[in-house]
Backbone bond lengths (Angstrom), bond angles and torsions (degrees), N, CA, C in turn:
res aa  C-N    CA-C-N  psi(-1)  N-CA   C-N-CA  omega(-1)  CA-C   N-CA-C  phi
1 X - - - 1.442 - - 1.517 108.89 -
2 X 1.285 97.36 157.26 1.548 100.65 -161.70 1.697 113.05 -82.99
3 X 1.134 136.56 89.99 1.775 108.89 -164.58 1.658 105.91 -89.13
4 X 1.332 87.69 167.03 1.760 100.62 -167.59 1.496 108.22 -103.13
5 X 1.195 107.19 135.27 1.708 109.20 -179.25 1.566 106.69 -54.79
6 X 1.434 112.47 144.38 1.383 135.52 172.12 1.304 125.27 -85.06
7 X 1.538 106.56 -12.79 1.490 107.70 -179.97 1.628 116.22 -80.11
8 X 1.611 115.96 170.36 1.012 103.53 175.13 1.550 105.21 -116.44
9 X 1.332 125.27 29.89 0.883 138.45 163.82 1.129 145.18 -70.28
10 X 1.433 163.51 73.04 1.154 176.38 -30.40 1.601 109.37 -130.47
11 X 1.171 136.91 120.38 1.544 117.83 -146.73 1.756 93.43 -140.06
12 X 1.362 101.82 156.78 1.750 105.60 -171.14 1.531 93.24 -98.42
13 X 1.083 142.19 39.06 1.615 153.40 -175.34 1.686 80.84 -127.71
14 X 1.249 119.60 114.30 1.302 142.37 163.83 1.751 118.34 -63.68
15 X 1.396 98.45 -37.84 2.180 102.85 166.39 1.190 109.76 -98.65
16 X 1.072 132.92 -5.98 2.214 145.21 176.10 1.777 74.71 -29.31
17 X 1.374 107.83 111.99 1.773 105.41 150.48 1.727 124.93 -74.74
18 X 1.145 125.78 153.41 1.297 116.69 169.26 1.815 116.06 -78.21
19 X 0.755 116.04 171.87 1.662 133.72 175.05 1.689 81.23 -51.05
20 X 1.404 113.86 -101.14 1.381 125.89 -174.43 1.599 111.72 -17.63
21 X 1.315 114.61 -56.39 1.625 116.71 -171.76 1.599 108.83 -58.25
22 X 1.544 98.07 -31.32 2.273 114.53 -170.85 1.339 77.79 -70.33
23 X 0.879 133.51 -61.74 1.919 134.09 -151.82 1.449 135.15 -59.62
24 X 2.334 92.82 -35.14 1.387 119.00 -177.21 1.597 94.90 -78.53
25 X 1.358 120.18 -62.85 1.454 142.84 155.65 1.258 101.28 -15.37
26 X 1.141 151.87 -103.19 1.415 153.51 -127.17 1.719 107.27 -88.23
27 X 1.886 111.02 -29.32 1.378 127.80 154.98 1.953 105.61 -46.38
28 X 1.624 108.50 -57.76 1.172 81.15 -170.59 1.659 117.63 -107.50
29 X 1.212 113.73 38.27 1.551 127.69 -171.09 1.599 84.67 -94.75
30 X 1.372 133.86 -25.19 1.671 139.14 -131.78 1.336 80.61 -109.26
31 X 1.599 125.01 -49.57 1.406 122.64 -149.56 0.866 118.87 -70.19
32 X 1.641 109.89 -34.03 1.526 137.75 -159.65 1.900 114.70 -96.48
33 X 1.284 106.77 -20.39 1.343 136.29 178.78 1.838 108.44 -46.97
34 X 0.874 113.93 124.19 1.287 110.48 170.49 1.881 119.27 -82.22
35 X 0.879 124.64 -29.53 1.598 130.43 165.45 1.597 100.55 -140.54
36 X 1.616 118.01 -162.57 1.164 136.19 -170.30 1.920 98.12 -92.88
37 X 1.571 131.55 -42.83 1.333 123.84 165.54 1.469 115.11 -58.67
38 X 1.536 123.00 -33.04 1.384 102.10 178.69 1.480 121.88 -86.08
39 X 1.461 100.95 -18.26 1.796 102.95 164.62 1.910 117.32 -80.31
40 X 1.145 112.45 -19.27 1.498 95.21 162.99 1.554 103.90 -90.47
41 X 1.538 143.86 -25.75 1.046 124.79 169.70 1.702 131.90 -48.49
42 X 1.649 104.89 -33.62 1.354 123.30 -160.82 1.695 93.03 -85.14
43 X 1.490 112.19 -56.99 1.520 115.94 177.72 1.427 105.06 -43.77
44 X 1.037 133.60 -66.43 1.281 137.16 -177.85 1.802 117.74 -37.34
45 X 1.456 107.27 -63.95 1.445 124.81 150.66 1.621 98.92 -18.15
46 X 1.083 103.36 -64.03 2.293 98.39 -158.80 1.330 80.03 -93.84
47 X 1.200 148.46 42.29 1.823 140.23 162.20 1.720 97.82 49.58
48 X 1.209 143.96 55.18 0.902 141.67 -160.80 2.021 96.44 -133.72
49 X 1.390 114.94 133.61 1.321 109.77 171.53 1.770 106.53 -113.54
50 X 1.345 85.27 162.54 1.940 105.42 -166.66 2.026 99.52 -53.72
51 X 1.550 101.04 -32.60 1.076 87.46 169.94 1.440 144.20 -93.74
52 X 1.582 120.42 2.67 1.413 124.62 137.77 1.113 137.07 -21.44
53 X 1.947 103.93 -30.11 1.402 104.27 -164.98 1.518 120.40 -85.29
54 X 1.926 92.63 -30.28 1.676 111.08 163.15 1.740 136.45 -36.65
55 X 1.470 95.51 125.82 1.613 90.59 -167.70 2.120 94.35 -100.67
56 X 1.379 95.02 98.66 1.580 109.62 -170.47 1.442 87.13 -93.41
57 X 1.135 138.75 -74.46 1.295 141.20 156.44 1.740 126.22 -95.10
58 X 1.030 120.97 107.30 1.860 110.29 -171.95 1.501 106.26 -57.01
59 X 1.616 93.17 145.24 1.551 126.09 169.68 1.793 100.36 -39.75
60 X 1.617 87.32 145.84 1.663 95.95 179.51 1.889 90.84 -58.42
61 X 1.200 115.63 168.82 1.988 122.93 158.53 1.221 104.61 -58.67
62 X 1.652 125.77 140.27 1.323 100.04 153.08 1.353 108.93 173.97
């Protein structure tokens, strides 16, 4: 599986998601999910892990 850089640093990978975008993303992969297998199936789908969705510290505003 593909993992997504963690930095928030500016990256020469043109789709590199930000923290915020993994967070909004995996927020609404959850919402839309019909049980708990089709939301880790779909996250997975966009290379996205269950823990993207965690608010450990919240996304800058924006």
């Amino acid at each position: 599986m593909r993992r997504v850089r963690q930095s928030e640093e500016p990256s020469s990978d043109p789709v590199a998601l930000t923290r915020d975008q993994r967070f909004r993303g995996a927020r609404l992969v959850a919402s839309a999910a019909n049980d708990a297998e089709d939301c880790a199936l779909l996250l997975a789908v966009l290379g996205l892990e269950p823990a993207d969705g965690l608010a450990g510290t919240p996304p800058p505003p924006g």
